[in-house]
C-alpha positions in Angstrom: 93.2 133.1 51.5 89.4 133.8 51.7 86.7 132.4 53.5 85.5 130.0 50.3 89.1 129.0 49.9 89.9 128.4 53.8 86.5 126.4 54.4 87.4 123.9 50.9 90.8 123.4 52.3 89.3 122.2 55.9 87.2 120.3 54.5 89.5 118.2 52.1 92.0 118.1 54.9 89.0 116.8 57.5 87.8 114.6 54.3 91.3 112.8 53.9 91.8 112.4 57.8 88.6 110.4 58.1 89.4 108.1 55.0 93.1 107.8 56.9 91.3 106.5 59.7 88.6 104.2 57.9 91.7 103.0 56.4 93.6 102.4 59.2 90.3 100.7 60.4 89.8 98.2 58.0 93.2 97.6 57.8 93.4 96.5 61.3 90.2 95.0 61.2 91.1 92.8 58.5 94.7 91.4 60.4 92.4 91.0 64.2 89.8 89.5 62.7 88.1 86.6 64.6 86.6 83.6 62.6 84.1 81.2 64.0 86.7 78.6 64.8 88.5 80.9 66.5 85.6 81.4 68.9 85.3 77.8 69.4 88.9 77.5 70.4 88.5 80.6 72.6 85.9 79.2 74.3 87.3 75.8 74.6 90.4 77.4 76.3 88.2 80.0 78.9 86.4 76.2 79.8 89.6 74.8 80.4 91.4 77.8 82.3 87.9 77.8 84.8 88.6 74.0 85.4 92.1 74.7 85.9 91.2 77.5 88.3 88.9 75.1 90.2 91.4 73.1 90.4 93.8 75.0 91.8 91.3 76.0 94.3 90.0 71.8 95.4 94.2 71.7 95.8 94.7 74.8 98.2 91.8 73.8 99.8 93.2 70.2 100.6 96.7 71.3 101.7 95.0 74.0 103.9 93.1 70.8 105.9 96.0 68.9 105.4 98.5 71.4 106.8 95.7 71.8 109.8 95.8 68.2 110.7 99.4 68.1 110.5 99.6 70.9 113.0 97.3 69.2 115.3 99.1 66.2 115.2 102.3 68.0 116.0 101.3 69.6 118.8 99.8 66.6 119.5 102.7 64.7 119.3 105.0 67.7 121.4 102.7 67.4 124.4 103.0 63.7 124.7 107.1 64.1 124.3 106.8 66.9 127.3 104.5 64.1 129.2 107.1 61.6 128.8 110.5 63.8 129.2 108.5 64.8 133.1 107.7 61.0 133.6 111.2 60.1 132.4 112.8 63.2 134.8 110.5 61.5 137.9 111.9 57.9 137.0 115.6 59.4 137.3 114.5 61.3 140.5 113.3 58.4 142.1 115.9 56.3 140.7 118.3 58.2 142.3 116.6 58.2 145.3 116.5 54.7 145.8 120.4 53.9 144.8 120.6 56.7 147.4 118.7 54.7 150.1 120.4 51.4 148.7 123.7 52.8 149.7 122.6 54.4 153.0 121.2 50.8 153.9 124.3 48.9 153.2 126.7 52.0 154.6 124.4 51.3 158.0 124.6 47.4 157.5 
């Protein structure tokens, strides 16, 4: 094979790769193609995902405070039971006490 021959060969086999691939172009092209009411409904759909998204965010964002007040209230609520478990341990203390003095006063009587 020559130099003429070699250089008409590469070229019809560099010609028929790039009509392959403009081929293979419009070909997919043709099946992806995107009309106008496609776009619409594209953008119809990003509108709704970003309210979605919001949202999802305004509902996080509640539970977050809710969950916060919830904790304060419980921890609220668990100091006020320890308050009232001392006061109630006192009331028996002193409960007992007394019976105890009840009894010494009628043992002495």
């Amino acid at each position: 094979m020559n130099r003429t021959e070699f250089i008409i060969v590469t070229a019809i086999i560099l010609m028929v790769a790039f009509a392959l691939g403009w081929f293979a172009h419009w070909i997919m092209s043709r099946f992806a193609r995107v009309t106008g009411g496609d776009v619409g409904e594209l953008d119809r759909l990003s509108q709704m995902l970003h309210e979605a998204e919001e949202t999802r965010d305004q509902a996080i964002l509640y539970l977050e405070q809710r969950e916060a007040e919830l904790m304060n209230q419980i921890a609220q609520t668990e100091a006020e039971l320890r308050a009232a478990m001392e006061g109630l341990r006192d009331a028996r203390a002193e409960a007992e006490e007394m019976r105890a003095y009840i009894e010494r006063m009628h043992a002495n009587s």
